[in-house]
Structures are given as structure tokens and as C-alpha cells.
ZALOLUM-709433 format. One record per residue (C-alpha): residue number from 0; residue in three letters; x, y, z. Coordinates in nm, 2 decimals, always signed. Example, Ala and Ser with C-alpha at 12.3 -4.5 7.8 and 13.67 -1.06 7.14 Angstrom:
2
PT     n   res       c1       c2       c3
PT     0   ALA    +1.23    -0.45    +0.78
PT     1   SER    +1.37    -0.11    +0.71
END
This chain:
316
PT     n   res       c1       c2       c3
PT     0   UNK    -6.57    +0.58   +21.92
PT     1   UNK    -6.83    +0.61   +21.66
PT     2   UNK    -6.62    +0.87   +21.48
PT     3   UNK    -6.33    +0.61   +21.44
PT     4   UNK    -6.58    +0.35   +21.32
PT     5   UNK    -6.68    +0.55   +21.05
PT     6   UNK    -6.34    +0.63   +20.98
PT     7   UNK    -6.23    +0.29   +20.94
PT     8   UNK    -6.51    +0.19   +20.75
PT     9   UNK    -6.48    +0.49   +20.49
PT    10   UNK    -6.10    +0.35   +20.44
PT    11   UNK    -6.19    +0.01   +20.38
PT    12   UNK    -6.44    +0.13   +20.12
PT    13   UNK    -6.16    +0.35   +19.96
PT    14   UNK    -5.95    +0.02   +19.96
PT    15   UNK    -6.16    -0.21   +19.80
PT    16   UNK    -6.21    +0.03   +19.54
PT    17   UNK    -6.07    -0.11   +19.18
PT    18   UNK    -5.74    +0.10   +19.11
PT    19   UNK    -5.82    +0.36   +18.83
PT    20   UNK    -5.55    +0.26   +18.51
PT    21   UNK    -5.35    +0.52   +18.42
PT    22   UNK    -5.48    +0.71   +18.07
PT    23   UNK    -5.24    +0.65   +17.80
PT    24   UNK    -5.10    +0.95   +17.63
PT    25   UNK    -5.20    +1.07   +17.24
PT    26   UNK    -4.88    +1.02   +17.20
PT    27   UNK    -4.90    +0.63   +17.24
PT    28   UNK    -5.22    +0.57   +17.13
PT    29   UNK    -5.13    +0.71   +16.78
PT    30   UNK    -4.83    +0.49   +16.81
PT    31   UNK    -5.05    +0.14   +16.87
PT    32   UNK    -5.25    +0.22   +16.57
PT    33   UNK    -4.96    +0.29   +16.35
PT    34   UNK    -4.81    -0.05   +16.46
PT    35   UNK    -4.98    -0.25   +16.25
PT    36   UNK    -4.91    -0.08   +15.91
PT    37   UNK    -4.53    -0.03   +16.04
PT    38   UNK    -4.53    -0.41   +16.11
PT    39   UNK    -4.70    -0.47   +15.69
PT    40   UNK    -4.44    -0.21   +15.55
PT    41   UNK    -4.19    -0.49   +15.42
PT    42   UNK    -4.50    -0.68   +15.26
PT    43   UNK    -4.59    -0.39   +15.07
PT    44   UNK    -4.27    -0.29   +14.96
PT    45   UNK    -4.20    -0.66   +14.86
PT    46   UNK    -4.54    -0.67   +14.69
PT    47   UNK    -4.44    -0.39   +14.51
PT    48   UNK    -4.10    -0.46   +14.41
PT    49   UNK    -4.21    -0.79   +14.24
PT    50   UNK    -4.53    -0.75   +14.13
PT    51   UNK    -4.69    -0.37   +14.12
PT    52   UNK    -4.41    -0.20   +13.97
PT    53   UNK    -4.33    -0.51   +13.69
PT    54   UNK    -4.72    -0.46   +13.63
PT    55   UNK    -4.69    -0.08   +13.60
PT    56   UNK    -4.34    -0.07   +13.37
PT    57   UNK    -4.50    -0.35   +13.15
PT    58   UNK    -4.80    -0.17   +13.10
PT    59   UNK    -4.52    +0.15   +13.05
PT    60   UNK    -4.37    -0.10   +12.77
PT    61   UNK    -4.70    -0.17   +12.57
PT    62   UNK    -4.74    +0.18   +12.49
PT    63   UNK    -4.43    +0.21   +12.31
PT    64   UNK    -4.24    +0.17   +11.99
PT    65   UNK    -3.91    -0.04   +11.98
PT    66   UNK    -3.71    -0.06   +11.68
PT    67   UNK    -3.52    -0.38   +11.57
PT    68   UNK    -3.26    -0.37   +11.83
PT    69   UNK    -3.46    -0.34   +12.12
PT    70   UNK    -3.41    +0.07   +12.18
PT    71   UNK    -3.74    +0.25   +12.26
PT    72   UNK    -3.82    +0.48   +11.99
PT    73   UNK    -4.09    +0.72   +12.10
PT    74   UNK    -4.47    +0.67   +12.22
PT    75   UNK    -4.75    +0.44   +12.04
PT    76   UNK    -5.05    +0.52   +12.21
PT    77   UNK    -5.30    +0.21   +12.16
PT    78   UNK    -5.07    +0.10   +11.80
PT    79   UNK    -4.97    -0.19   +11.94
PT    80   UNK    -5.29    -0.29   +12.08
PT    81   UNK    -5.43    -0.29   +11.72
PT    82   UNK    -5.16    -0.46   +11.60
PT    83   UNK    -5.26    -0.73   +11.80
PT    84   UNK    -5.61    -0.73   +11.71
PT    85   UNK    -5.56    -0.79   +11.33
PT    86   UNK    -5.34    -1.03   +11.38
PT    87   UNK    -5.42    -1.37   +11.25
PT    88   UNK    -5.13    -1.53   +11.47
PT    89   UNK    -5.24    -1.40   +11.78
PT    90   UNK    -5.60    -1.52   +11.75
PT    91   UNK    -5.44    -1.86   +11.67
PT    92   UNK    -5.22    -1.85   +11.98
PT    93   UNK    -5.54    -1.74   +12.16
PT    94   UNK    -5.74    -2.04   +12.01
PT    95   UNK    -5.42    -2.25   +12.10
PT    96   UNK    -5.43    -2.20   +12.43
PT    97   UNK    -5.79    -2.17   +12.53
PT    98   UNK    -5.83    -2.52   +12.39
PT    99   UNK    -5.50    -2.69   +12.55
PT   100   UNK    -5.60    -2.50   +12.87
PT   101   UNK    -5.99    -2.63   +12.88
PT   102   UNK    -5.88    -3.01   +12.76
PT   103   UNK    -5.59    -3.05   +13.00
PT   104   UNK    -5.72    -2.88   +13.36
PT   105   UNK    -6.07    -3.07   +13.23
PT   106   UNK    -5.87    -3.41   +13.24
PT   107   UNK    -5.67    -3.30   +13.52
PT   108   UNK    -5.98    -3.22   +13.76
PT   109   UNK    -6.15    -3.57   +13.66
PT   110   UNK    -5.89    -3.78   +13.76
PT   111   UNK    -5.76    -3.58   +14.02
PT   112   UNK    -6.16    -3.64   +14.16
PT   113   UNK    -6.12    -4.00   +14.08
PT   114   UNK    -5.80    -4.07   +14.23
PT   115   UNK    -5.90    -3.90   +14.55
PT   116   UNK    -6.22    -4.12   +14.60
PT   117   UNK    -6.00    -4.42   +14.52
PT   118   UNK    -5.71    -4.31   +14.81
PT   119   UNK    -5.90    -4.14   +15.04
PT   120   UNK    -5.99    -4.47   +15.25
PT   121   UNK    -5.76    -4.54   +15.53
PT   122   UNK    -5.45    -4.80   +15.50
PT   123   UNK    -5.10    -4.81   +15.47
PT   124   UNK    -5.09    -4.88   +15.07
PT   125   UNK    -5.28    -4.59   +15.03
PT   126   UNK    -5.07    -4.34   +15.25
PT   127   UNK    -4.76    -4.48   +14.95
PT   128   UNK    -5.02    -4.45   +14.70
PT   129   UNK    -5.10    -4.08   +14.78
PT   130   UNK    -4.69    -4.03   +14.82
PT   131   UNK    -4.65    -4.16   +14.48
PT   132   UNK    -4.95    -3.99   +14.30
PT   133   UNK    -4.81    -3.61   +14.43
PT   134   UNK    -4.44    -3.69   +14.26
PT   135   UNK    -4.50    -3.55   +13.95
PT   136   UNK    -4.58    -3.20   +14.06
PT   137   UNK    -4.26    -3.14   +14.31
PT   138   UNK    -4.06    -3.20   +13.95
PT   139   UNK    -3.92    -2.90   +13.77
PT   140   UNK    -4.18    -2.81   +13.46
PT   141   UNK    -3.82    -2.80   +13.23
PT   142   UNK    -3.71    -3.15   +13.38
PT   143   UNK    -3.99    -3.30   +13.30
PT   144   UNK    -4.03    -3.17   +12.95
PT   145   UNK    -3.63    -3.26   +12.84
PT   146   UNK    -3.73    -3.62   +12.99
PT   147   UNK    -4.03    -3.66   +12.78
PT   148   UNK    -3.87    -3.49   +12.47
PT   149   UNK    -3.61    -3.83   +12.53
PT   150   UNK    -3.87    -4.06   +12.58
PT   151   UNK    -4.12    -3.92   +12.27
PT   152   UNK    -3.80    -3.90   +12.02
PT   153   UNK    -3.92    -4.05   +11.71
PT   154   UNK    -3.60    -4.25   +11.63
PT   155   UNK    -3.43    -4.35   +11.99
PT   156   UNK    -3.72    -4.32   +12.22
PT   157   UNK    -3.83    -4.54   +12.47
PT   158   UNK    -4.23    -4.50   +12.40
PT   159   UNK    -4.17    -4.60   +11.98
PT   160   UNK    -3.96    -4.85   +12.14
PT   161   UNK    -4.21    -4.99   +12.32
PT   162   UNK    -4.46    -4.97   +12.04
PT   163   UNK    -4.25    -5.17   +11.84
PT   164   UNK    -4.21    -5.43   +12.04
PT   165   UNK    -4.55    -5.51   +12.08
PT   166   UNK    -4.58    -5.46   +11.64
PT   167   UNK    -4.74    -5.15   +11.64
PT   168   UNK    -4.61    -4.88   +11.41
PT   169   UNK    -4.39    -4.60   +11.50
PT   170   UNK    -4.57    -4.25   +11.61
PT   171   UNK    -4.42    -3.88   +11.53
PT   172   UNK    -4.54    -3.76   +11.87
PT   173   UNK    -4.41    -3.40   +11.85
PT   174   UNK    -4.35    -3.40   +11.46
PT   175   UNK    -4.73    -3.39   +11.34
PT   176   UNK    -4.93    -3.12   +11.46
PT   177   UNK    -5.23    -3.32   +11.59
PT   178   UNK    -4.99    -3.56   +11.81
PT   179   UNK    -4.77    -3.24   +11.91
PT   180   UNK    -5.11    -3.04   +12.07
PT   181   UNK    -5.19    -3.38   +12.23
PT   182   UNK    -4.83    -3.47   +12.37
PT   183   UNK    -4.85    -3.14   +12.54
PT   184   UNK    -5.18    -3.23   +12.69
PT   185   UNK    -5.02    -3.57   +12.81
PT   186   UNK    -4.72    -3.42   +12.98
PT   187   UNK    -4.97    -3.12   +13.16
PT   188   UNK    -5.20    -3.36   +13.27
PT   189   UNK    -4.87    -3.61   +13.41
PT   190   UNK    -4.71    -3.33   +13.59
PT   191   UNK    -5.00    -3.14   +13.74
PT   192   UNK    -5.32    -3.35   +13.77
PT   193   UNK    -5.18    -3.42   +14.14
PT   194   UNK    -5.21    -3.06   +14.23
PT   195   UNK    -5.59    -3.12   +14.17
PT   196   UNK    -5.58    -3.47   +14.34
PT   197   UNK    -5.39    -3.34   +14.67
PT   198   UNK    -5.66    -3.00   +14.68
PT   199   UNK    -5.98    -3.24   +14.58
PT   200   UNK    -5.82    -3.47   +14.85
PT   201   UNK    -5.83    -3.26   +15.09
PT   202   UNK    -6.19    -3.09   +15.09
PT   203   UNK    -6.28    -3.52   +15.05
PT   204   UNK    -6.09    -3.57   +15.40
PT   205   UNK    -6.28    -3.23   +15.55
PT   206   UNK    -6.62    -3.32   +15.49
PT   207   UNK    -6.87    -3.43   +15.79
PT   208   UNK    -6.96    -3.81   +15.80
PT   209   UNK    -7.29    -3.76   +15.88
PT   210   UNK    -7.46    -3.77   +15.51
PT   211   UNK    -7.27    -4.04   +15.39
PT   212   UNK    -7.41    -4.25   +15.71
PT   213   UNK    -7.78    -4.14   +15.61
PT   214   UNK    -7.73    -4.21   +15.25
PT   215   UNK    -7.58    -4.56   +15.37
PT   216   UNK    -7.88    -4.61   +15.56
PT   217   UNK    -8.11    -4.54   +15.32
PT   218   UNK    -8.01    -4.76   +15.05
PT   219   UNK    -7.78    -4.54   +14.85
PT   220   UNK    -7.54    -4.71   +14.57
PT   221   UNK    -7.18    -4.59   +14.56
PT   222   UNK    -7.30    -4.41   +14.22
PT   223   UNK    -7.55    -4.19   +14.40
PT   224   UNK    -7.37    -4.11   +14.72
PT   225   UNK    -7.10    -3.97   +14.46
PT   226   UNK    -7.33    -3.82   +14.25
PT   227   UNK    -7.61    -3.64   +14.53
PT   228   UNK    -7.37    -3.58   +14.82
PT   229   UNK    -7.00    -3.61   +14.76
PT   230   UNK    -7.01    -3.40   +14.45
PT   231   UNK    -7.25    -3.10   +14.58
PT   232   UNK    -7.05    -3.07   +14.90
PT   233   UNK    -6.72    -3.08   +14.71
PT   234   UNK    -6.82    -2.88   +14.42
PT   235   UNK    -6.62    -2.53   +14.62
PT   236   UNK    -6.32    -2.72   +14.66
PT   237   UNK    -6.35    -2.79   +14.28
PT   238   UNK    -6.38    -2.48   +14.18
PT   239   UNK    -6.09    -2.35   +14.36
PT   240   UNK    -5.88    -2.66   +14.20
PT   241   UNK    -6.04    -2.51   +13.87
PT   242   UNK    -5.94    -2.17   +13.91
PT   243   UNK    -5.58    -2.24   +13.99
PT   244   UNK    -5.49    -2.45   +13.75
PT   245   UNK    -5.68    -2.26   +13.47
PT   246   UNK    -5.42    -1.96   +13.56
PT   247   UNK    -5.12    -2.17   +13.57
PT   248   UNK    -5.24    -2.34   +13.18
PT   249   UNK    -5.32    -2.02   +13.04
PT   250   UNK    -4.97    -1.92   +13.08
PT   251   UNK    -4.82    -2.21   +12.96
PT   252   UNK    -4.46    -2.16   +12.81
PT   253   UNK    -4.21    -2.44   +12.95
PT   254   UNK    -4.32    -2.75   +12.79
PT   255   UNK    -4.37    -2.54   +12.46
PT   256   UNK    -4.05    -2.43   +12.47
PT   257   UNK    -3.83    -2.72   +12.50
PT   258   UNK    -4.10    -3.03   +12.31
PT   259   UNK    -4.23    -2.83   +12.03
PT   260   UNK    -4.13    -2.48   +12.00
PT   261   UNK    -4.48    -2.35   +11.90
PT   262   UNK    -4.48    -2.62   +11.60
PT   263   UNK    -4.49    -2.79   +11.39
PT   264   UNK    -4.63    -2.47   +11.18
PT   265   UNK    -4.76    -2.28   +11.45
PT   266   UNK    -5.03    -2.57   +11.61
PT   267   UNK    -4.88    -2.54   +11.98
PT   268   UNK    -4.75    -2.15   +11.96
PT   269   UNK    -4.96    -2.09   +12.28
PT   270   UNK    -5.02    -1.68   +12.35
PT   271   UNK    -4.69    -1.70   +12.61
PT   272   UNK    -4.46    -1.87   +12.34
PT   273   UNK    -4.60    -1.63   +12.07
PT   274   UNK    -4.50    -1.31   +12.31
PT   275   UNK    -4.21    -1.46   +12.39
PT   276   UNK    -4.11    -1.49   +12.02
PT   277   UNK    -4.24    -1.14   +11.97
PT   278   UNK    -3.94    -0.99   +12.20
PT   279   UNK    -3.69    -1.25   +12.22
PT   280   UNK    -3.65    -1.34   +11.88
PT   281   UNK    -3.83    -1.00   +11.68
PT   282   UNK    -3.72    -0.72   +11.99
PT   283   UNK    -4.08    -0.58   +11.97
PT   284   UNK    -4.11    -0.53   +12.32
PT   285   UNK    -4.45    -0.33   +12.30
PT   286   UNK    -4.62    -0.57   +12.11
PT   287   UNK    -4.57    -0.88   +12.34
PT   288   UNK    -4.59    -0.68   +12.65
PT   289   UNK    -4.96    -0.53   +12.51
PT   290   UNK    -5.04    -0.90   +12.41
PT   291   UNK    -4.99    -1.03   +12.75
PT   292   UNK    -5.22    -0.76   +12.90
PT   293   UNK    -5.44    -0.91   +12.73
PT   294   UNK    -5.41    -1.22   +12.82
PT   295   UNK    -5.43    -1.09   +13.14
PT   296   UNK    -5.74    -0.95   +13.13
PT   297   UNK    -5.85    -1.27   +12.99
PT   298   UNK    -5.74    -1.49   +13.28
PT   299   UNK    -5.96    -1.25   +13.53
PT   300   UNK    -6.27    -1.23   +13.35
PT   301   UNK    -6.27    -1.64   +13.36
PT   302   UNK    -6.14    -1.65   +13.67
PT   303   UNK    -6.44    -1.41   +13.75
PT   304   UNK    -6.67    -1.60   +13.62
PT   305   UNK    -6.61    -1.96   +13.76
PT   306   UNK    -6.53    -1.78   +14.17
PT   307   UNK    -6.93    -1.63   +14.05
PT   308   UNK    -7.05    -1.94   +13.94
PT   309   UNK    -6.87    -2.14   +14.28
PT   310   UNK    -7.07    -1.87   +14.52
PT   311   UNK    -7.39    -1.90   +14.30
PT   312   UNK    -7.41    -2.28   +14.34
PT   313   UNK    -7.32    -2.21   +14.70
PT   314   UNK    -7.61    -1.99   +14.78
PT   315   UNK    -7.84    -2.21   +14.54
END
């Protein structure tokens, strides 16, 4: 009797025991951790085919001569790199564009902040107001550029129009080079200050209640709850509104092309108009492919340097 009790209770132990899982093989456990990278394959073929190896043949491109019709004509070394150097046109294209690029994303960035404070309260006129304010930038860059070369046309266009109906003289927006370089400005600033207004928006909509309450509580004006706690806590989200848009305006080449065509004289040939000259209109290939390098290079050291200056005030 006492032999089938211990019996019994030896199998009930074996039963309750949790089943042991069967060991995978090498063979699929290589497999698993081989999945991922088969799964990212497309990316990185994708990433490649439109980005890496454009990067790589441009850089291919720099280094070589071209002759007037386009036709490669041996290997340059670091010529056309020099060439760019002592050129007085390209460090007038680099002034160009340094200066449009720092007024326009400076405007764009303060009333993109303004305009979010002003719509970020709840109602229905500002859910249309925010509709209306994002317009501009779902507009194609070359649409907008042939309206407003209509609308600035010294002769037939609506704005002298309207300036003459109220007595005031007529203005040669794109004709002179001082109202060319700020006409440009304007029609940046129209089409993409609500790029910076939907992204300073957003971080506005994201941030905790709770030090707005206190500073209510305390006394605070309008003017220092902006200035002490709306700005420091959205000053991230600035940056990265910054950093985006100071890409996109150092590249600048649509509104150029169709408003002013780098003039009047050369005083709104930005650096992408002047390299586009360089091999559209003068086939020198190598030269504008070297002189957008550099540009290149340009774009990440500020790019750099404000992402450094966002985590610095972050850990400040």
C-alpha cells in the first residue's frame, strides 16, 4: 500500500512539473537575428539609390574637368575647389545666401512664435484660423513664385495697382537690387513661416499646465509668463523649427529662378542659382558640383552648432 502511495505521489510531482521548451536549433536562432537586417534591406538599398550613391558620383564629379560641352576630360584633383576659392562670385553668392537665409528663417521663427500664442487657445475661429495660417506651405514653391512674379509686375500688377490707388508711387519690386533681395524675403517668409508656426504650435499644445497655473498665481503678467516659462520650455522646439528651415533656405533655388534670376546684377544669385548657372548654362559640371560640397559642409557645421547650442541650454 505504501509502495503505491509513493508511487502516485512521485507521478503527481513529475506532472506538475513545468514542461521543458524545446531548444531551438543554430540553425534558427541565426535566422531570428538575421531577420531584422533582412526586413531593413529595402531601406538601405533605397537610401542608397537616392541619396548615398548621388552623394558619392557628385563628389566623383567635383574632381573632374569638363570641357564646354559637358564631356569629362580627365582628372582635376582639388582644381576646382580652388577655383572656387578665388572666386569673387561665389563669395558673393555665399554672402547672398547667408544673409537671405538668417533674415527670412529669423522672421519666419518670430511670427511663427507669435501666431502660435495667438491661436493656441481653444475655439472654433481658431481651429479656421490655424487651417488658414498652414495654406501657404501645402502650395508648390514654383506656384507661388509665378503668382507673385504676376502680382509684383511693375506695369500690370496687382500690388502697384494697389499702391496707386491709394497715391503712392509705383515700386520696381524685382527690378532694383535692394527690393529684389527683399521681395524674396517676403515670398519665403509668406510660404514657409507656417512650417515654423504648425512645429512651434505643437511643442505650445505639449507643454504641462502646471507652471503657467503657478505663475498665474503668483501675479505673473502675460509678458513674463512668455518671457520666464513659455520661452525656456519651448526653446527645443525652436531650435528644431530653426534647424529645419535654415537647411531648406540655404538651398534656396525656386523663387530665384522664376522672380529674379540671380539679378538684377548678381544681388539675389544665391550659392544654388550660381551652381546651377555653373552647369546648366557654362557645362562646368566640376565646379558646381565642388561648390555645392561646400555648401554642404556649410549647412552641417551650422546645423552643428545650433543642435549644440539646443542640448547646451537644455542641460544649463
Amino acid at each position: 500500500m505504501s509502495n503505491n502511495t509513493n508511487q502516485a505521489a512521485s507521478d503527481l510531482q513529475r506532472n506538475e512539473l513545468p514542461a521543458k521548451k524545446p531548444k531551438k536549433s543554430k540553425t534558427l536562432q541565426q535566422s531570428d537575428k538575421k531577420l531584422p537586417f533582412l526586413l531593413l534591406t529595402p531601406t538601405f538599398i533605397l537610401l542608397a539609390a537616392v541619396t548615398i550613391f548621388p552623394i558619392l558620383y557628385a563628389l566623383y564629379v567635383s574632381v573632374m574637368n569638363f570641357d564646354t560641352f559637358g564631356n569629362s576630360s580627365g582628372f582635376a584633383g582639388l582644381k576646382n575647389y580652388m577655383d572656387i576659392f578665388a572666386s569673387s562670385t561665389f563669395w558673393n553668392a555665399i554672402f547672398i545666401t547667408l544673409l537671405y537665409t538668417a533674415l527670412a528663417v529669423s522672421i519666419e521663427i518670430f511670427l511663427g512664435f507669435n501666431l502660435a500664442l495667438m491661436v493656441s487657445k481653444d475655439g472654433k475661429a481658431m481651429t479656421y484660423l490655424r487651417w488658414l495660417l498652414i495654406i501657404p506651405m501645402m502650395l508648390s514653391p514654383l506656384v507661388v513664385a509665378v503668382v507673385y512674379l504676376l502680382m509684383m509686375n511693375t506695369d500690370m500688377g496687382i500690388l502697384n495697382y494697389m499702391l496707386q490707388s491709394i497715391g503712392l508711387p509705383k515700386i520696381n519690386f524685382l527690378g532694383e537690387p535692394t527690393t529684389a533681395f527683399l521681395s524674396l524675403i517676403f515670398v519665403d517668409v509668406w510660404q514657409w513661416m507656417p512650417m515654423c508656426f504648425l512645429i512651434i504650435l505643437a511643442g505650445l499644445q505639449a507643454l504641462p499646465r502646471d507652471p503657467f497655473e503657478a505663475a498665474e498665481i503668483d501675479g505673473a503678467s502675460k509678458f513674463q509668463v512668455v518671457r520666464f516659462v513659455t520661452l525656456p520650455m519651448l526653446k527645443p522646439i525652436i531650435v528644431v523649427a530653426l534647424v529645419i528651415r535654415t537647411m531648406d533656405a540655404l538651398r534656396t533655388f525656386d523663387q530665384v529662378f522664376v522672380l529674379t534670376q540671380g539679378g538684377p546684377g548678381r544681388a539675389t544669385e544665391t550659392i544654388s542659382f550660381l551652381m546651377y548657372r555653373a552647369s546648366m548654362k557654362n557645362s562646368d559640371f566640376g565646379f558646381a558640383s565642388a561648390g555645392l560640397f561646400i555648401v554642404l559642409i556649410i549647412t552641417i557645421i551650422i546645423s552643428t552648432m545650433l543642435i549644440r547650442f539646443m542640448n547646451r541650454s537644455q542641460s544649463a
